[in-house]
N, C-alpha and C positions, 0 to 999 in steps of 0.2 A: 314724708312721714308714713306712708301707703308700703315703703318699702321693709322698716323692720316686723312688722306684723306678718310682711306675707314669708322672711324667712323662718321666723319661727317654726310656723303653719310648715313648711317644706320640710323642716328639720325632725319635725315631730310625724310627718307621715316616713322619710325617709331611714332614720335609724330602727323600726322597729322592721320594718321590708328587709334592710339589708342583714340584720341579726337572723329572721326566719333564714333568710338564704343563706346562710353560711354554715348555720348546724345542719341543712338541707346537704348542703353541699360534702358540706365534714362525715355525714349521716350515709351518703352515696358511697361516696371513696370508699368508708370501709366495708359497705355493704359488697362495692365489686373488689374488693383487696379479699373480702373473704370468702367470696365465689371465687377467685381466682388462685385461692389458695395462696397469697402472696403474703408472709409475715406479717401481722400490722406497726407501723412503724419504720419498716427496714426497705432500704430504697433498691429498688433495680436496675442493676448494670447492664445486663445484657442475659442473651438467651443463646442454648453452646449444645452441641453434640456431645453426648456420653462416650459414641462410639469413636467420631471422630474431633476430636476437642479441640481442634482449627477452625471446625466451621463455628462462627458466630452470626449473631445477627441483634437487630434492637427491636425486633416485632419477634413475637412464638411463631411458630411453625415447623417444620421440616427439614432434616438434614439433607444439603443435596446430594451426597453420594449414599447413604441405606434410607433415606426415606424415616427415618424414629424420628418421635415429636425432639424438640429442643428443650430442655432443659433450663427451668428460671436460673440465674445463680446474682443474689444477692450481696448489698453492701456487706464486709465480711466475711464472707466464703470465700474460698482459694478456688472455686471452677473444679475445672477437669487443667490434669497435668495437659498440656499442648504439646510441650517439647517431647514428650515420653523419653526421658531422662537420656535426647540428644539420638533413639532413635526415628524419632520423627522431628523434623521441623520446618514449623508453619513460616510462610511468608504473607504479607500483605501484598495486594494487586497493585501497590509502589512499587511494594520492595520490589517486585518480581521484574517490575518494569526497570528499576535503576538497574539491578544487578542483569539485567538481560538475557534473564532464563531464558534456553532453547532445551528442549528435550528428543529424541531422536528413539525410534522404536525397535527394541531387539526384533531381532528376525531369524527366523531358519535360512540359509542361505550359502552357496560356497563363499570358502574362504580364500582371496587371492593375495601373492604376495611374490615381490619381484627382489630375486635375490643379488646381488651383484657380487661377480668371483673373479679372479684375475689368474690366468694361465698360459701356459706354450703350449703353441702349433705345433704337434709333432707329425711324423708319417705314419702312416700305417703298417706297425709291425708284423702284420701278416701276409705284408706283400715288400718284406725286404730279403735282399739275399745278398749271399758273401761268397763268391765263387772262389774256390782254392785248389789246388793241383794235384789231382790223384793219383798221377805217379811222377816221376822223377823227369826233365825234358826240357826242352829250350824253347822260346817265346818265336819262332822263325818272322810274323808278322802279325801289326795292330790293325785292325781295320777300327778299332776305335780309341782313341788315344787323348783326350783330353776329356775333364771331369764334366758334367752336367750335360752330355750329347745325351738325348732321346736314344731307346734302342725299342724294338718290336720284340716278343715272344719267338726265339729260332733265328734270332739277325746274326752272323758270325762274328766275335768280336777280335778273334784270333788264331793264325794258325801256331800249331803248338808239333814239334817236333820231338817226338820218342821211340827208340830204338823197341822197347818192350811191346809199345801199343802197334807199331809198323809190324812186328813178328805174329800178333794175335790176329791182326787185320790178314795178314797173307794165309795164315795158319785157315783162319773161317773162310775165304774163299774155296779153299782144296779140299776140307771133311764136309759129310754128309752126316745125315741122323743125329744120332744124342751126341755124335761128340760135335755135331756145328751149333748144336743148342746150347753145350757144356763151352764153348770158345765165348756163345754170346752172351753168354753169363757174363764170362770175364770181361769182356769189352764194356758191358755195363757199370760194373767196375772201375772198370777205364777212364770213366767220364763221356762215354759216348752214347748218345740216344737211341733210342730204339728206332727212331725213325733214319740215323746214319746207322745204322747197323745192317738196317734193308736194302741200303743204296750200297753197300761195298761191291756187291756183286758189276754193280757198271763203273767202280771207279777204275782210276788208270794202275796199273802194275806200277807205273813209275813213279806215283805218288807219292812222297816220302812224310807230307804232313797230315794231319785232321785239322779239322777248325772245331775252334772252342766255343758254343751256341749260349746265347742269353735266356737264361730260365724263366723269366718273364718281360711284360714289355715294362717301361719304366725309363729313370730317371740315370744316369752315371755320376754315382756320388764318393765313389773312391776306385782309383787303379793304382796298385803294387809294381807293375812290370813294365818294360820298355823292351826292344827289338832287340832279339838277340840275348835275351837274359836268360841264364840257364834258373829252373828254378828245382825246388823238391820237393818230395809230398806231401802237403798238407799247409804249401807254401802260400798264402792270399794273394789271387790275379785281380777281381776285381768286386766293387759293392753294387748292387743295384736298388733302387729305389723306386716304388711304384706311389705318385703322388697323386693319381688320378681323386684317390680321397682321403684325408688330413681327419687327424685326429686332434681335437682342442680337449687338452688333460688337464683340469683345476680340484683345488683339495676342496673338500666339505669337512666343514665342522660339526660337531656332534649336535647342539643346538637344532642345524640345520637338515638331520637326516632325518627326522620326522616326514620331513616335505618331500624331499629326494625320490625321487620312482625312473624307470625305464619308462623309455618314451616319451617325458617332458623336455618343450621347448626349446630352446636355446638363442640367442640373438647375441652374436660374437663380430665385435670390431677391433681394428687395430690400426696403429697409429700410420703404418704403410700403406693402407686405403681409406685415408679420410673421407668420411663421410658415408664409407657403405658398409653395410650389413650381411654377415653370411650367416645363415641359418642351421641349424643342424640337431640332429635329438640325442637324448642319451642312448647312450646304447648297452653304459658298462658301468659297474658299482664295485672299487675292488674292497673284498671280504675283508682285506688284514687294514685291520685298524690301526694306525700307529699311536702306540700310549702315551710319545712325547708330546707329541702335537696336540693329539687331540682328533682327527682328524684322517679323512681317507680318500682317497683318489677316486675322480670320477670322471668318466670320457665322453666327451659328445663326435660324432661320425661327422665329418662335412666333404660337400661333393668340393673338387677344385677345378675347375675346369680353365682349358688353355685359350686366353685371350693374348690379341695379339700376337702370338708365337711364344708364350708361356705360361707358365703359372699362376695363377693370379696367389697362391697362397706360398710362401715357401718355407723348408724347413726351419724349425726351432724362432719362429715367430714368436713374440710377445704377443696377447691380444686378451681385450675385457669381455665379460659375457654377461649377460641378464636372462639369469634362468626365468622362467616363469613356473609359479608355483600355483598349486592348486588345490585346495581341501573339497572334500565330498560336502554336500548341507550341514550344516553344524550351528547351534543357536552363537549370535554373534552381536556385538554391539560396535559403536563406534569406540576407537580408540580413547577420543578425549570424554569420553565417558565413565572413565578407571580412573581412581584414584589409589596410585601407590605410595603415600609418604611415608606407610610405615610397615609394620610387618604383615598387615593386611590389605588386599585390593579391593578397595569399596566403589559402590556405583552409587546414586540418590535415585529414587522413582519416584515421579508423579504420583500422589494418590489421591488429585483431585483438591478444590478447591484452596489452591494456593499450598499446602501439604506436601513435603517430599521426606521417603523415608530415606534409610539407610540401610542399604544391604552388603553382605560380606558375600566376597565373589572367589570362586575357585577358578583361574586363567588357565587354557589350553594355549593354542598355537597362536603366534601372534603375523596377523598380514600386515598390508601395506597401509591400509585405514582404518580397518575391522581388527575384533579379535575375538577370540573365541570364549565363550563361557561355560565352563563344564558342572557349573552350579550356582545358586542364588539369585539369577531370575529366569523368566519363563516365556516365552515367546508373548509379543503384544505390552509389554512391560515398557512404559514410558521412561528412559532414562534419562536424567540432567546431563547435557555434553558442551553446556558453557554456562557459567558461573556456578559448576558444584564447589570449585574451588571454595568459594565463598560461604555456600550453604558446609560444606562439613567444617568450614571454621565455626561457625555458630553452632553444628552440633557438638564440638569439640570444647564450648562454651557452656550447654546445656548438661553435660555428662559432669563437667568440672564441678558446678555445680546442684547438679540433684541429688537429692535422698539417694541413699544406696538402698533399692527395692530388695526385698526379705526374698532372699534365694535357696531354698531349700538344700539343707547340708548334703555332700556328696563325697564319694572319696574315691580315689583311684586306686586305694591299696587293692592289691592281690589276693581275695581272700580265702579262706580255706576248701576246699572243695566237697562239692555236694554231696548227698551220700541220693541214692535212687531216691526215698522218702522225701527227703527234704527239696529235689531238684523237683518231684510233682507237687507239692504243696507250694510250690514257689509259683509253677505256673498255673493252679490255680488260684492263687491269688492275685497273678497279673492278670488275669481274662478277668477276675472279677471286677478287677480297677479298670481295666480296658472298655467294659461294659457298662460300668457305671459313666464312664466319660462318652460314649457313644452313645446311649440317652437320651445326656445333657447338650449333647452337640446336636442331638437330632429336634431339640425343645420339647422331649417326651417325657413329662414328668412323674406319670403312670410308672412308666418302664423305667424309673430311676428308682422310686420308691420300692417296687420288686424286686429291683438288685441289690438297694440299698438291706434289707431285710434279711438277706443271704452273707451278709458279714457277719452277723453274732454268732452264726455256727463257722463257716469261716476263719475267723481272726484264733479261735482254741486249737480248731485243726493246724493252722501254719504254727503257734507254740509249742502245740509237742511236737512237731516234725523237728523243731530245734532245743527238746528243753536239754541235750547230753550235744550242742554245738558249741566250737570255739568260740572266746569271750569275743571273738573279733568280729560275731553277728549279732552282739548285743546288743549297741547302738541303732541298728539300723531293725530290729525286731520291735526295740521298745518305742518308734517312734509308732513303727504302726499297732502296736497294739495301741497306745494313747487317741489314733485317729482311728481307728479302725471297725468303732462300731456306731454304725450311720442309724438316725433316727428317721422316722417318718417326716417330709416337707411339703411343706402347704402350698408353695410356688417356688420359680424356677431357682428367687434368689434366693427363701433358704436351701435349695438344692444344691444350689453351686458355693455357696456358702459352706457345708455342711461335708461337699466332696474336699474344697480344698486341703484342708492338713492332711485327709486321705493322700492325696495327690502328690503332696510333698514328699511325702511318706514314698509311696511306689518310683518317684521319679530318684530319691534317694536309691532304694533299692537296685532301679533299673540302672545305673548311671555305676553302681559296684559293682553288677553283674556283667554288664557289657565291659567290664577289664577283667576278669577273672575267670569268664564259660564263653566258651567261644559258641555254644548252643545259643546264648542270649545276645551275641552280638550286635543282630538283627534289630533290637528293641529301641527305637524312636522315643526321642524326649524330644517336645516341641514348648517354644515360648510365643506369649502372649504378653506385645508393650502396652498394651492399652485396657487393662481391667481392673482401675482404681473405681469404677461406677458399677460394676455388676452386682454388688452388694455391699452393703453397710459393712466398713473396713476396709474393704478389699485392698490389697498393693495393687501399684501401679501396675506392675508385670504378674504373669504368674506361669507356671510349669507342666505338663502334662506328659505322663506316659503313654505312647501308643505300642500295640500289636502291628497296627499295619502302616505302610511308609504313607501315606496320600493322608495328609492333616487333615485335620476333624475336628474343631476349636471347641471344648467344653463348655469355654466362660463365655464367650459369643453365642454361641448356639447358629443355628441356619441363618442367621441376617448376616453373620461374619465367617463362614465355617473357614473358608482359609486362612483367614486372619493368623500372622503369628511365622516363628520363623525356628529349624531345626537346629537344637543345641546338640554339638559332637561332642 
């Protein structure tokens, strides 16, 4: 009976306790929801980089790649774009782990690249000769008589029998003075050396032949005569061949002549010396290109030397070769770092925290691993070189579909040409716009407001420089007079707020000028994917005219200044 009295008693201290606590509690929350700035009512998701809208987190604090606070974004809000319309896209430390990102670090570095060419052994055409008969005579005797015998420089190969040359010979022993110098002429002539021409004086009177001397030492790769053979002038006795060093002559293709230089490498095998290697350098590039092929002959020098009692190389050999190739330092990536599936070569870069962009790549010379990049990244630039595959499917996923970012109109037509007036009102109004962006990127908002000030007299001067111009600069006049006169701003984002339609404006201009004055070609437009947060509206992307080539980011200011990538 002790029992329902004492619940009572419990129930009537306990509900007026728990009712204080909870308007206490209800009283708190919103007190720190409205210190914290947090909507009342509206629940929190998560907290995200402006700058880099991959990083997330579920506690505030600090982006880890620029350090800026994190950003609340609430039940309801669309965040910051992540994928920046597929040129950036984030992965989670799964993903990253299933798909098995590795990334590999462009480097300055030579370029190597082993070419493989297939050609013939030939001789050395500067050490062939073709002995033939300078006058009219009979073969009296062979001292060498079958093809491929060794001969030395001066070894007789034949005596040769002629009535003409027997009458010169008697004639030079009997005169003196210029007429034995005028005999030796002829004998020279003759086919006789100057070194047989000194010895007549001790030959025998009864000698009726001369011998026919080998003009160098060498190989016997052709003989015409046999004993006894009368022949005539200008008749072929014999060929000689010096093989002491071989020439391997293979074609280059045009591709291939980039790399090609005097003095690279060579490593040449062939199927008659399995398993060994002759070495040998270029020595020779010949000039005349053939336009069928494609294509032009190139020589490498190799020594041959006599193993065993010959050759080891011999003529008109087949054999393969492996140039070795070499580029000077040149920025380079790994091969499987390019992606070509389509009419552009893309790479992905690391930029931290699970984040990889997309960058468009201009290809130089391609080696054996490496290859060269003559544009779009930058030495130290983390490339994706296993599973980009994968990462640019999903940016090829993100582009399909995101919003198409508000791209400032542009045109490539030709347009009419300057008149002096109008070419200096043009460039002062790029340095104005150039100025105003350099400010903004410098986070100088003093020195924005300055320049900004210098537009209202500005924007009259560039209209009468065109009020008697073709209709074909009207478009591109009216957009900037519309933006063209900048108010005073109170901080950075009405600044940049405030330049933008300017900007559109000059990037228009500069973008019809660099096809039409070759004086303006010079003029750099740069793009920014990631400035849907730098002010209230902003698009995702946005556009910038520069004077000088080295980016300057406007809408980032010095936390991002490089931020952003060159529109051609």
């Amino acid at each position: 009976m002790k029992t329902f009295p004492a619940i009572l008693l419990s129930l009537a201290v306990a509900v007026p306790v728990t009712w204080f606590a909870t308007r206490q509690l209800h009283h708190d929350g919103a007190n720190a929801a409205a210190n914290s700035g947090q909507p009342a009512g509206r629940k929190l998701l998560y907290y995200q980089s402006a700058m880099h809208p991959w990083i997330k987190s579920e506690k505030p604090g600090r982006c880890t790649i620029c350090g800026m606070e994190l950003t609340p974004v609430y039940e309801g809000d669309s965040g910051f774009d992540s994928a920046g319309g597929g040129d950036v896209v984030p992965l989670t430390q799964t993903m990253i782990q299933v798909v098995k990102v590795q990334t590999a670090e462009a480097q300055t570095r030579p370029l190597k690249k082993t070419l493989t060419v297939a050609g013939m052994v030939d001789d050395n055409a500067t050490r062939h000769r073709v002995l033939s008969a300078y006058i009219p005579g009979r073969v009296q005797k062979l001292y060498v008589n079958y093809l491929g015998a060794e001969v030395k420089e001066g070894q007789p190969l034949a005596e040769f029998y002629s009535p003409t040359l027997l009458q010169a010979e008697r004639e030079y022993r009997t005169v003196n003075g210029e007429l034995r110098s005028a005999t030796a002429l002829r004998l020279l002539q003759m086919g006789l050396t100057a070194t047989q021409i000194e010895a007549l004086s001790q030959k025998s009177g009864d000698a009726l032949t001369s011998q026919i001397l080998s003009p160098i030492g060498g190989t016997v790769v052709g003989q015409s005569v046999y004993e006894g053979q009368y022949v005539q002038e200008g008749e072929k006795l014999f060929e000689i061949a010096d093989f002491s060093t071989m020439w391997f002559q293979f074609r280059a293709y045009e591709q291939d002549l980039p790399w090609i230089k005097l003095g690279l490498k060579v490593d040449i095998t062939t199927p008659s010396h399995p398993g060994k290697t002759f070495t040998g350098n270029i020595t020779f590039i010949d000039p005349n290109f053939d336009e069928v092929t494609r294509s032009t002959k190139v020589r490498v020098e190799l020594e041959n030397p006599v193993v065993e009692g010959r050759r080891q190389l011999l003529h008109r050999l087949y054999a393969d070769g492996l140039v070795h190739l070499e580029a000077p330092e040149v920025l380079t990536v790994p091969r499987t770092a390019v992606i070509e599936t389509g009419p552009e070569a893309v790479a992905y870069v690391d930029q931290g925290g699970g984040a990889y962009s997309r960058r468009v790549l201009k290809l130089g010379r391609r080696g054996d691993t490496l290859i060269e990049v003559a544009s779009g990244l930058s030495a130290g630039d983390k490339v994706v070189v296993n599973g980009n595959l994968l990462i640019d499917g999903q940016a090829e996923m993100n582009r399909a579909f995101a919003e198409p970012a508000a791209v400032p109109a542009t045109t490539n037509a030709i347009l009419p040409a300057l008149t002096d007036a109008q070419r200096q009102a043009v460039k002062d109004f790029l340095a104005l716009a150039d100025a105003l962006g350099g400010s903004l990127a410098a986070d100088k908002l003093d020195e924005f407001n300055i320049q900004a000030a210098k537009t209202h007299a500005a924007m009259p001067k560039l209209m009468d420089a065109f009020v008697d111009a073709d209709n074909a600069w009207h478009p591109l006049l009216k957009n900037i007079e519309d933006a063209g006169h900048l108010e005073k701003a109170d901080d950075l984002k009405a600044a940049r707020r405030t330049f933008h339609p300017l900007s559109n404006a000059a990037v228009a201009l500069a973008q019809a000028l660099r096809h039409s004055e070759k004086e303006f070609a010079s003029l750099k437009v740069f793009r920014c994917p990631m400035t849907k947060a730098v002010f209230p509206g902003a698009p995702a992307s946005a556009e910038w005219m520069q004077l000088k080539p080295v980016i300057s980011n406007p809408y980032m200011g010095v936390q991002m200044n490089d931020c952003g990538t060159e529109v051609k």
